[in-house]
N, C-alpha and C positions, 0 to 999 in steps of 0.2 A: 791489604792485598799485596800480592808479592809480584811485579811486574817480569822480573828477571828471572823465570820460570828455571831456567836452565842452572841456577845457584842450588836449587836442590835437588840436584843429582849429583854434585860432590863430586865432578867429574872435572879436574882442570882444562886436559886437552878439550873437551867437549865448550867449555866457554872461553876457549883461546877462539874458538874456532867459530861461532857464535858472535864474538867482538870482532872479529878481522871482517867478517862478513857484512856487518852493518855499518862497518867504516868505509869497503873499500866496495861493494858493490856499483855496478853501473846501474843497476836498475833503481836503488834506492837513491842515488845523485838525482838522477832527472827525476823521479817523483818528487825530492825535496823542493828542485827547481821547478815545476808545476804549482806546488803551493803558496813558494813566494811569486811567481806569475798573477795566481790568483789571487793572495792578498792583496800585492799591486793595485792589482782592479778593482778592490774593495774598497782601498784607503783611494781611489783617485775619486770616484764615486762620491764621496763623503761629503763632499759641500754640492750636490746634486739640489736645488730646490733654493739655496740663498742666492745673494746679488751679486751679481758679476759684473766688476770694473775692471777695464780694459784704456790701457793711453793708446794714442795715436797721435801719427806727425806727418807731415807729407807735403810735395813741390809738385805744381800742377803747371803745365803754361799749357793755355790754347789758344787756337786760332779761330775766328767765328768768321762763318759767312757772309763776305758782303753786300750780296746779291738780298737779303730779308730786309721786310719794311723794318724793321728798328736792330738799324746796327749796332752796335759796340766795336768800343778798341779792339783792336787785334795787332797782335797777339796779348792774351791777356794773363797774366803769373797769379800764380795763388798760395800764398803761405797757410797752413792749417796748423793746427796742434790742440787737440781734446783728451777728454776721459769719457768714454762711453761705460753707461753700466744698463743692465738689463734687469729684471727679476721675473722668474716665471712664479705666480704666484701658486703653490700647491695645496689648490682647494681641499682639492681628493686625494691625497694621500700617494700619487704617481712615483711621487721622487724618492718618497720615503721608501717605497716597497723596491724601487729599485734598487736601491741603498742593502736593504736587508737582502735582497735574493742573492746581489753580489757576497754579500755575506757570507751564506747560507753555503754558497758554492767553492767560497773559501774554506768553511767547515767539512764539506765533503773532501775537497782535494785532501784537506789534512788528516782527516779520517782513511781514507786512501793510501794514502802516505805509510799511515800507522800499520794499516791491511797488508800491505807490503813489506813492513819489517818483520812483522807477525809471522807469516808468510816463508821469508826466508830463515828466519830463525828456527822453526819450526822444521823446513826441510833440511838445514844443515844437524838438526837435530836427528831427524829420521834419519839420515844417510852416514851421520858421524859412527850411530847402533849398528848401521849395518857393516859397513866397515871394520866394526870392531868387533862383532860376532863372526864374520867373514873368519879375522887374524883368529879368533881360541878355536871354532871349529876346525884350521887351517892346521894349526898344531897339533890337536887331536886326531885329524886323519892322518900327519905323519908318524905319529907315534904307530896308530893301527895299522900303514905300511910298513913300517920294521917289523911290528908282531907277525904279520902275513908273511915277509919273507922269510921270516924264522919257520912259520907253518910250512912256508913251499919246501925250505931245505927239510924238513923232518920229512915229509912225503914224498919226497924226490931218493931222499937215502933206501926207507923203508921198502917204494918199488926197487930201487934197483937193488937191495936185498931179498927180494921176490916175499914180502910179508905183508904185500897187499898187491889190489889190482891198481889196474891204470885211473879208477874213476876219485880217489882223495886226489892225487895228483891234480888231475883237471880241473877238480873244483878249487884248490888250492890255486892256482894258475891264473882260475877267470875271478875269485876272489882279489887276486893284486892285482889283475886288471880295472876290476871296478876302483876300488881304492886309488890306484893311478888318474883316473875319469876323475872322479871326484873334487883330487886333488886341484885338477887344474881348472874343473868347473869353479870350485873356490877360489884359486887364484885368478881367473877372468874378476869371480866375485868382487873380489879386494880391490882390485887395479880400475873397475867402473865404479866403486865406490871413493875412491882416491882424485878418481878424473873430477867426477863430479864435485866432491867438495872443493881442489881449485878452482871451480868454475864458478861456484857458488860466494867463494870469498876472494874471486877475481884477484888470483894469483896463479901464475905458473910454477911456482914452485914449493908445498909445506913439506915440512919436517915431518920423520918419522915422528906417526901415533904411539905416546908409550900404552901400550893397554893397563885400564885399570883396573883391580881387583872385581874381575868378571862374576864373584860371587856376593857382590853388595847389595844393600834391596836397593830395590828401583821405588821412589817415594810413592805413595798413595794420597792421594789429597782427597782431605775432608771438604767439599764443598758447598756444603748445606744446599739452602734452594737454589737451582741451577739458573731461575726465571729472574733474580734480586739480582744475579749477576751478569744476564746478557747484555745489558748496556753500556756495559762498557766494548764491546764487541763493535771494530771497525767499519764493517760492514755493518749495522745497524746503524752506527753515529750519521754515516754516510747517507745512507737511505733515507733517515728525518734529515739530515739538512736539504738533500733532492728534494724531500716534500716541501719544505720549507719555502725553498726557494721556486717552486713550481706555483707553490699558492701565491708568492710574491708576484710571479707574473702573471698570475690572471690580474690581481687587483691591477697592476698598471693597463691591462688591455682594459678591464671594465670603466678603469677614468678617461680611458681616449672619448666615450662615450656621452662625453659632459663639455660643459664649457673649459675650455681654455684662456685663463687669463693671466696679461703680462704687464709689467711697466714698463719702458725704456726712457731715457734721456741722455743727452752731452749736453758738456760744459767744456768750451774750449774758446778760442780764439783764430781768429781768421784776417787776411791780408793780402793785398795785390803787391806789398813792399814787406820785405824780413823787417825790417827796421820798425812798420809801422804793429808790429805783433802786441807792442808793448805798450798800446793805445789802450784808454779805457772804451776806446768808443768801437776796438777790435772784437769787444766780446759777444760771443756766438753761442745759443745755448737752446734746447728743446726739450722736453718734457709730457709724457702722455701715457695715458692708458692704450690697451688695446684686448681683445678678445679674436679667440678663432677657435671655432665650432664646425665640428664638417657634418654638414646637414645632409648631403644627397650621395653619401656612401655608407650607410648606417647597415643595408643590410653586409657588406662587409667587414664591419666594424665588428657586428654581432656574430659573423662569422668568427673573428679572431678569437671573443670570447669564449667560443662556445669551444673552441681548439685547444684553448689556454686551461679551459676546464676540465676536457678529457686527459692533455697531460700532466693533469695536477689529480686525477681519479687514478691516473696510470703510475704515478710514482706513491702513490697511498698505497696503491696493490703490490707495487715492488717491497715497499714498505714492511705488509704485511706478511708477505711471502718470506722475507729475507726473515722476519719474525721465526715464523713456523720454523724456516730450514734451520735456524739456529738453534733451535729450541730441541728440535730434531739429532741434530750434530752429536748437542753436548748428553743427549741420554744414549747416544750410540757409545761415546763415547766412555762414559760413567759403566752402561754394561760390559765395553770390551774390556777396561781396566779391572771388574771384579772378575769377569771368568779367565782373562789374562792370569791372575792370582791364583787363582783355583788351580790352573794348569799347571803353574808351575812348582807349588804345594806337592802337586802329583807326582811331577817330574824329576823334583829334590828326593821325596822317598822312592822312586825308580833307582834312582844314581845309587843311594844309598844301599839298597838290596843288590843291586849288580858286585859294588864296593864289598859288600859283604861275602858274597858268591866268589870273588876274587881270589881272595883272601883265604876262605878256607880253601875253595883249589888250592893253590899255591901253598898249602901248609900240609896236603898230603901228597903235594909232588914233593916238595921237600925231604917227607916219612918216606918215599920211595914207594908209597902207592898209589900213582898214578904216573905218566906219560906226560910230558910237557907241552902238547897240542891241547888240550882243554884246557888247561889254565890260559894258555895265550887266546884261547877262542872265549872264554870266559873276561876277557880283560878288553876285547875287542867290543864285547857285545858291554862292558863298562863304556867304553869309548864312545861307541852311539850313544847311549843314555847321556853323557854328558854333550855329547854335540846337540842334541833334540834338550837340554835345558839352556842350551847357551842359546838356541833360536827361540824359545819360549821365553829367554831373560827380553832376548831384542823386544819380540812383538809385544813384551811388556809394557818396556819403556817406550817405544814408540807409539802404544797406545795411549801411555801420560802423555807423551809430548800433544796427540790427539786432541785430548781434552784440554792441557794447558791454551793450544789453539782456538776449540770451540768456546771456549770462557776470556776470549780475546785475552790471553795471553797472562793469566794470573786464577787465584784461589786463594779463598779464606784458609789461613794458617793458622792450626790448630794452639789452643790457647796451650 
């Protein structure tokens, strides 16, 4: 499986642009930092359930009352120094489940994480197409204002040689007007498409796009079964570790439900003089079982459960839901990539017949039979054909890029 989707499209600027983005976003920093948050919590978790030894040292002086039938000295000093340890003993499996949910929600973050690179590689992908069908359509429509002002001067000469009326004029006129509109409708185009990808690989300033040979295929991936590969799909990873960890928390709320048992004890040493710390007759020490059972809150015990169950039913259903929409995605996606194809199959042999129509114009303006306004309106109407295959190249590749997304970011490469 090919993770770095954007390597087969043999497009350098396009994974210059791809790599600056996953290094330098802001958005992908703080998800990174989210996951190591949550590992964190994972690995602190880890010894949840074993024995916990703790020292301790401390200087006490009191005064007692001397008003009580059995006095004592006063004021009285007390040297201490212990090791307390504890163990909660985990019958039921409490600690354990806690241990994994932490887990669990570590594998989400990071799954998350992943969904986010996905994510922006994907739309520096889309917008990089656009940008660069923007620049060939951009060129093509100036070429087709030169030809236009060439038409306006033929029919500007011709009226004012009275060998025609006023209406080729006009329509030559509001033709390089459109053409002008056009023009700068595209160049808005370009210049949002340029915004955007600084924003996106969190720079204020890139380098001009070289454009690449506009007439390359745009890859087709063979994917086989679409179903064998949605797991690797971030938002799916994500969605079973939720569950995961949601089941985790019910098992800890159904063990509150049971007894609770613990051990504790110290071992230390104790003294009304530092000096005397070092007695054997100093030594201080306790040991014992103990249990706790909450007996007369039980219908809110069974409450928690019953809470813990519905959102552990509730991320089963996101689960499956995130299932479908996946599954959903990637055949949208598989259709728009063949009739994408299709389109533009169609659109190649368009160019091609316009190209042709050119051509023999142009070869009987030459013979001196014909006028040099239909070959330039003949060449213009070339011009469209290829600006409608260069947006038909884009929503091509933008629907691989589509599909490289809904297959979380990769495809079986053909043998």
């Amino acid at each position: 499986m090919n993770r770095d989707w954007w390597q087969d499209f043999h497009e350098p600027e396009l994974s210059r642009l791809i790599e600056l983005g996953l290094k330098d976003n802001p958005g992908l920093r703080a998800a990174a930092q989210r996951v190591l948050a949550a590992r964190y919590d994972a690995a602190s978790l880890n010894a949840r359930g074993e024995p916990e030894i703790s020292a301790r040292a401390g200087f006490q002086r009191q005064g007692n009352s001397q008003e009580k039938a059995f006095r004592m000295p006063t004021p009285v000093n007390n040297w201490s120094g212990a090791f307390d340890f504890s163990w909660d003993l985990d019958l039921w499996g409490a600690a354990l489940r806690v241990q994994q949910g932490a887990e669990a929600l570590a594998q989400a973050s990071a799954a998350d994480e992943a969904g986010a690179r996905l994510a922006l590689a994907a739309e520096i992908g889309r917008v990089y197409f656009e940008q660069r069908s923007a620049g060939v359509e951009l060129a093509e429509v100036e070429i087709n204002l030169g030809q236009q002002a060439e038409i306006l001067a033929l029919a500007q000469s011709r009226f004012d040689a009275g060998l025609s009326d006023e209406a080729p004029l006009l329509d030559a006129k509001r033709r390089l007007a459109s053409y002008q509109s056009e023009l700068a409708a595209l160049r808005l185009r370009q210049a949002q498409a340029q915004h955007a990808l600084m924003q996106l690989c969190a720079t204020t300033e890139l380098p001009l796009l070289k454009l690449a040979n506009s007439s390359g295929e745009i890859p087709v991936f063979p994917v086989g079964q679409p179903a064998s590969l949605l797991r690797r799909r971030p938002d799916i990873l994500a969605a079973e570790a939720r569950l995961r960890s949601a089941l985790a928390q019910q098992g800890v709320d159904e063990a509150e439900l049971y007894p609770q048992f613990s051990l504790t004890g110290s071992l230390g040493r104790e003294a009304t003089n530092l000096g005397d710390l070092k007695k054997s007759t100093a030594n201080a020490w306790s040991i014992g079982p103990s249990v706790r059972w909450q007996l007369f809150n039980r219908s809110s015990l069974h409450r928690r459960v019953d809470a813990a169950g519905a959102r552990a039913k509730a991320a089963e259903a996101d689960w499956e839901d995130t299932w479908r929409r996946a599954l959903r995605e990637v055949e949208d996606a598989l259709s728009a990539v063949e009739q994408q194809r299709a389109r533009r199959l169609a659109a190649e042999s368009d160019a091609v017949a316009a190209q042709e129509r050119v051509r023999r114009q142009t070869a009987r303006q030459d013979r001196g039979l014909s006028e040099p306004s239909p070959a330039l309106r003949l060449a213009q109407e070339h011009g469209a054909s290829l600006r409608q295959l260069e947006a038909i190249r884009r929503d091509q590749a933008q629907s691989a890029i589509a599909l490289a997304k809904a297959l979380g970011g990769g495809w079986k490469k053909a043998e």
